[in-house]
N, C-alpha and C positions, 0 to 999 in steps of 0.2 A: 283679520276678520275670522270670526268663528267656524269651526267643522260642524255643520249639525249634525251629521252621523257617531260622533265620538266627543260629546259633552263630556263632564266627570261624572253626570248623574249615571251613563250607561257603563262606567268602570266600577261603579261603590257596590258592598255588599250591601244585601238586604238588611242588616243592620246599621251601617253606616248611612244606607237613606231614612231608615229609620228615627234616629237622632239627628239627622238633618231637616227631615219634618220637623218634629219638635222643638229644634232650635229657630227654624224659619215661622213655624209657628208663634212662639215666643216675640221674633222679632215683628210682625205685623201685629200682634197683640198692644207692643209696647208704642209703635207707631201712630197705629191709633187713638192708646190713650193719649199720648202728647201732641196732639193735633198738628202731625204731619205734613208736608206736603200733599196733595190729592195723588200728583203721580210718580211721588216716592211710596205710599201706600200700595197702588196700583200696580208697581212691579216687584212689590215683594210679595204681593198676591199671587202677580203669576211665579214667582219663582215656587212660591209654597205649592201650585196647582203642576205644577211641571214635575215637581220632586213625588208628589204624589201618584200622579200617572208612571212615570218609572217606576216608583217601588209597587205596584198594580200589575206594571208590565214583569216585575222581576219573581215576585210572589203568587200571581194568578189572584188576586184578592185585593180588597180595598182596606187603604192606611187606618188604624184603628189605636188610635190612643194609649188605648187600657190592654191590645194584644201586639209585642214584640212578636219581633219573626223567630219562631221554635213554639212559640207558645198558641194553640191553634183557638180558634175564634168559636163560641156558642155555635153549636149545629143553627138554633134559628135564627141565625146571624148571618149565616156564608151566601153569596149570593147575591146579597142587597147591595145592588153598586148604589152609592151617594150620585146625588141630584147633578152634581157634573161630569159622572162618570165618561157620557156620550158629549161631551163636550171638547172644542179642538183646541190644540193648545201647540202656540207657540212661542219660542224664547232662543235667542241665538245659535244653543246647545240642541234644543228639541225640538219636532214637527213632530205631531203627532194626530190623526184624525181618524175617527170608527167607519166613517165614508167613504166608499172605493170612488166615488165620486171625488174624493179630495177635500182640503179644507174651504169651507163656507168663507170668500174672502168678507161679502158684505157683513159680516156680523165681525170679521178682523178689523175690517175700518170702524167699525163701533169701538170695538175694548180698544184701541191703540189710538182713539180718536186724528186719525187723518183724512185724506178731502177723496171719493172717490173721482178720477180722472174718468169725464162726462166725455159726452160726443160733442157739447160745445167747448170743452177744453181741447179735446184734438184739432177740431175746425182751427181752432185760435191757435195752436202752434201750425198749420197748415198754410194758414196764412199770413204769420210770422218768416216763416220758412220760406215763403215760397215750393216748398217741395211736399209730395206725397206724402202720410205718416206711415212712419215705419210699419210693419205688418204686428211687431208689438203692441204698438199704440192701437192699430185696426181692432184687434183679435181682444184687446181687453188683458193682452200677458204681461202690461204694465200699467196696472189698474187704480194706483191708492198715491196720492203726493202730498207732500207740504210746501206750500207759497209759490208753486209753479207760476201760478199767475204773478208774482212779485219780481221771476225770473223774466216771465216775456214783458211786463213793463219796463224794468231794464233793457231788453236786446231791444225792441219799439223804438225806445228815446235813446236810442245809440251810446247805452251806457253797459260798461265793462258787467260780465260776469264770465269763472271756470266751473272745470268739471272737474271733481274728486272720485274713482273709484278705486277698488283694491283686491287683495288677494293674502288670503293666512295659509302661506307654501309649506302642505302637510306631509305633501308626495310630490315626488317627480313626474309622473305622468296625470294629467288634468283631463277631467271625463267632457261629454259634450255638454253636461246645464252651469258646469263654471264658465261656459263660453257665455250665456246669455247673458248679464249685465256688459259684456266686451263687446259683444256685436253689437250692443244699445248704441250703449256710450261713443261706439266707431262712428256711427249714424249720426250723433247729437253733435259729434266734431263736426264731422261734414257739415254737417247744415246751418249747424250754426258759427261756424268758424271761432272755434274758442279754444283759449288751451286745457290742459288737462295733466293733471296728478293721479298716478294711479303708485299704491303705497304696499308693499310687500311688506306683509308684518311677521318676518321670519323673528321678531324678538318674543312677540306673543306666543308663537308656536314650541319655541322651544320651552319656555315656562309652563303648558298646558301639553305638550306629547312628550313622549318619551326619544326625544331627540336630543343627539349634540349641536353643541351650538354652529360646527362646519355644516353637519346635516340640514340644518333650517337655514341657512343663507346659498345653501348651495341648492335647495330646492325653489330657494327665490331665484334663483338665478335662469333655475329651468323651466320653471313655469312663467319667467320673463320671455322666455323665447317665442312660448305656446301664444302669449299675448301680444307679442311684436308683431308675431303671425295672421293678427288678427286683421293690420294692416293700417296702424295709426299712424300719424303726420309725424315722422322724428322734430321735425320745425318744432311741434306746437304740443309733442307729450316730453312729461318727463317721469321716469321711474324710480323708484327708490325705495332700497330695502333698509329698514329700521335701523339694522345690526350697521350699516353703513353710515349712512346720513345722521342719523344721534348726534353721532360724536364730530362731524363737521360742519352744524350750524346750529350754531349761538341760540337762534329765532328759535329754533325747532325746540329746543333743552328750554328755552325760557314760558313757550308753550305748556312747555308738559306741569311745569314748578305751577302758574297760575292756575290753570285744572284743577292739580293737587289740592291747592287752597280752595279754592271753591266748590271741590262735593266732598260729601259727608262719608266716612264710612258706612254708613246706614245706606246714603245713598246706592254706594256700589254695592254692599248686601244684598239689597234692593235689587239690586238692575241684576246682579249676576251670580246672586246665592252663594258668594264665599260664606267659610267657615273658617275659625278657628285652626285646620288641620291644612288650612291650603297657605301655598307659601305667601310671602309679602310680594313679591315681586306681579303675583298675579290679583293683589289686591287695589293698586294704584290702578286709577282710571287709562284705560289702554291707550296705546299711539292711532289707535281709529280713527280715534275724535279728538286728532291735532290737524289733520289738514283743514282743518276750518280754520284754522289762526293763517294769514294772509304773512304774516312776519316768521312763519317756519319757510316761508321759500322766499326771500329777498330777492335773489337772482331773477325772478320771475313778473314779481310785480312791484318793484322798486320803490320797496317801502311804502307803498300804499295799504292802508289795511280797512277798504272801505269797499272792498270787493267785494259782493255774495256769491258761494260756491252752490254748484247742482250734483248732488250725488244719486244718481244711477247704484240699486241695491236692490236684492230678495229684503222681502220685508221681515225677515228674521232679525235682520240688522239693525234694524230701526230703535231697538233699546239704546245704542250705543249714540246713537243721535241725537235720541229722544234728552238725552245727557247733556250732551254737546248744545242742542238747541237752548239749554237750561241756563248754561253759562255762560255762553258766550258775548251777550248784552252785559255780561256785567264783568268780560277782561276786553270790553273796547270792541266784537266783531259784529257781526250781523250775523244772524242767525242762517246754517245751511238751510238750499231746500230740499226736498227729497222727490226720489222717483220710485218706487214698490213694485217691484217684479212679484209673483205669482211665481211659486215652487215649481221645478223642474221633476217630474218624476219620477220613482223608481221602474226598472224594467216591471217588475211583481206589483205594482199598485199602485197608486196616487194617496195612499193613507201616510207617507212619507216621502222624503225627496228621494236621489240619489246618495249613497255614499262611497267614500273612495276607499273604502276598506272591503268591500264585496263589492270581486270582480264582475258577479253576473247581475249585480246590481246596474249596473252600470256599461254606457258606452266609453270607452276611453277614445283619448285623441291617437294614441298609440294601436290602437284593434285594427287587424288586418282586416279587408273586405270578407273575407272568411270567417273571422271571429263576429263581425257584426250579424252577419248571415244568421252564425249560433245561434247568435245570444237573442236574437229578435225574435228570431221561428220558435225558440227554447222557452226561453224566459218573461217574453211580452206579456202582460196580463188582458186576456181577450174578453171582449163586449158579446163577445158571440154566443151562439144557443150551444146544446150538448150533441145537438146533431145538424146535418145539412138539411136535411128535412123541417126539420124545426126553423132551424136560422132564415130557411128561405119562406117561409109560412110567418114569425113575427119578426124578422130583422134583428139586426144588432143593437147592442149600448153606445153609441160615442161618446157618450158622460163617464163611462167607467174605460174604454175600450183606451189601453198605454199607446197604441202605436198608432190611431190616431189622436189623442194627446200632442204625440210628437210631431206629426205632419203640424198643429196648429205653431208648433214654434221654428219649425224648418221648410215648410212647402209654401214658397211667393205666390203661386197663382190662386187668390182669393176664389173665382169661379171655380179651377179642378177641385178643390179643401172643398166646395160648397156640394160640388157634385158627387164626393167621396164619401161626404156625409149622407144624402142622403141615398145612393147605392148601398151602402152598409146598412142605415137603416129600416130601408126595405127590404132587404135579404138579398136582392140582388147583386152585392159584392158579398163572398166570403173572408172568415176570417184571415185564411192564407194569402187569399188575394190582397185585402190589406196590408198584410205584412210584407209581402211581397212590393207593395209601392213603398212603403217607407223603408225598408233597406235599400229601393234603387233611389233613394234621397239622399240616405248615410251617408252608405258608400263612395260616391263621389266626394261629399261635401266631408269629409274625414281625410278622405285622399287628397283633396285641393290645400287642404290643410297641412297636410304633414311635409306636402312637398315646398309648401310658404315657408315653413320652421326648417327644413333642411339650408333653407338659403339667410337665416337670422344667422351670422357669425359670432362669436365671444366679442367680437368689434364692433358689433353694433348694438349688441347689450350695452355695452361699455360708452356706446355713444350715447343710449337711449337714457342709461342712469347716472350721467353726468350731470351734475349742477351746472346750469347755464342758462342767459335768458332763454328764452321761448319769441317764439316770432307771433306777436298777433296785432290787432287793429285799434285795441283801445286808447280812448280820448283821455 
């Protein structure tokens, strides 16, 4: 799965986004004229609108046809951002929003047309469950799905369905919003008692970073640990890195061949703004959107391929689905459904996620209680006024305010979050105060962590990414 912090649009010179415009321009022109797909159109749109914002971000200016980068723009020219300039944009590679508020999700469920997840959708997995919904589900941090409802009429009528999520191993040490589709998906085990694939795509990584091929399987291996950690049913998961499993099932290699034949180049232009300059290997349709084919793990559901899968994902992902959803009716599966996480944010701002490439961006799994301390009292981006005076006179922001952000995706007690919010918003909590509860949130739950992963051995990696069946219930 994708880094959004390190797309290739944020490595290209201003030149080379340059003629990438124009080429992605080019190809939406031609799309158009040959009356397209609607949402092969639509995601060469956003590639074009993604590549534009980078080259904005890289040049301080808006992409201008008739001015290359050296050559400067009419003075009564400079200035005028185009009509989507304040517009959010997302695509596996990019996050990008002008709102310290963060990206507008309801106007995301618009352009990516998915279903937003109601309070009568949670009642109804509530009462499917039997159990409480997760404090994700409560809080709205898993907000946007595809066929959920097509999921709980299966689990209703006592009919099979798994769970697919994953991880694209960039680095060795994993911050805290790579946790959040793990902790989901830990949840959706539990309660629904199903099994689950989760798919290290160290082959993707090494074709898109500047890694060897030991270095990306050897990061699968360690951010398997970070996910062992998380505390999943070895019974009922099974793990697997690309570089591995490829080459030891049939099913898997026959997956990838039928994909191939059924999208278009255009398509994955489309979905993922190759060029001409980028290698072949990262031009075929990724290993992402192969666990949906039920005959890449025979071991598991025994030649059945009438299973539908539920994938737990940031909705950045959902290009690669939106793919897979495409094809899939037509090499024999059922279409996945999805579940859409809401962006983890950065320390500095909710205008982007987290990246694993700036340390103060970011909490790591690895930050000692001291480092969190830092970096939270340092680098949080505050809701707060410019003085105490002030703050205790209009109150705080919790719409902009990062660190409580974080309490909504790490503090269980619905009441204290309710009371924290509004203490801050009256001025009756200060800013430090705040910070001050969520690093005694961290801290602990960073520590509970590390000492979970100190007890994952190379042996029970080894058992966790073993092909084998899976223990479950289905008729």
């Amino acid at each position: 799965m994708a880094d959004v912090a390190n797309g290739k649009q944020g490595r290209a010179s201003p030149l080379e986004l340059f003629d990438r415009i124009a080429a992605q321009g080019e190809l939406v022109r031609s799309l158009k004229a040959g009356s397209a797909p609607q949402d092969e159109i639509a995601s060469a749109v956003q590639m074009l609108l993604s590549l534009k914002m980078s080259y904005k971000a890289a040049m301080g200016e808006d992409y201008r046809a008739d001015c290359p980068p050296g050559n400067p723009a009419p003075e009564s020219d400079r200035g005028l951002g185009g009509a989507g300039a304040e517009e959010d944009f997302v695509d596996p590679w990019t996050v990008q929003t002008s709102s310290a508020k963060g990206i507008d999700y309801d106007k995301l469920i618009v352009r990516f047309g998915s279903s937003k997840i109601d309070k009568e959708l949670v009642s109804r997995i509530e009462r499917a469950t039997g159990q409480r919904p997760h404090r994700f589900l409560r809080r709205g941090i898993f907000f946007s799905h595809r066929d959920m409802n097509q999921i709980l009429d299966a689990y209703e009528n006592k009919k099979p369905f798994y769970l697919y999520t994953g991880r694209g191993p960039s680095s060795e040490a994993m911050h805290v919003g790579h946790l959040i589709p793990f902790i989901f998906t830990k949840w959706l085990q539990d309660v629904f008692n199903v099994p689950l694939v989760i798919q290290m795509t160290d082959d993707e990584k090494y074709l898109w970073k500047d890694l060897t091929l030991d270095q990306a399987h050897g990061y699968a291996v360690e951010n398997a640990k970070d996910i062992i950690a998380c505390g999943f049913d070895g019974n009922k998961t099974f793990i697997f890195s690309d570089l591995d499993y490829m080459g030891s099932s049939p099913g898997f290699y026959k997956n990838v061949v039928k994909i191939q034949k059924h999208v278009t180049f255009n398509q994955v232009k489309g979905i993922f703004g190759f060029t001409d300059s980028d290698s072949i290997g990262k031009s075929s349709p990724p290993p992402a959107a192969l666990p949906a084919g039920l005959n890449s793990f025979p071991q598991i559901f025994r030649g059945r391929t009438d299973i539908q899968c539920l994938i737990p994902c940031a909705i950045d992902q959902d290009p690669y689905f939106r793919m897979t959803r495409d094809v899939a009716p037509r090499i024999g599966y059922p279409k996945p459904a999805l579940l859409h996480s809401t962006f983890f944010p950065a320390l500095q701002g909710a205008q982007t996620k987290m990246s694993a490439s700036d340390p103060n961006s970011s909490i790591f799994l690895t930050d000692t209680a001291k480092q969190i301390k830092t970096k939270v009292n340092k680098h949080a981006f505050s809701g707060g006024r410019d003085t105490v005076e002030e703050h205790r006179e209009l109150g705080g922001n919790c719409d902009v305010d990062v660190s409580f952000m974080y309490l909504t995706f790490f503090l269980e007690d619905d009441d204290k979050l309710e009371q924290i919010r509004k203490d801050y918003t009256s001025g009756a909590m200060l800013t430090g105060e705040l910070k001050k509860v969520l690093i005694e949130v961290l801290q602990p739950l960073i520590a509970e962590h590390q000492a979970r992963r100190k007890e994952v051995t190379d042996e029970i990696v080894k058992e966790f990414m073993t092909p084998r069946p899976l223990s479950y219930d289905f008729q």
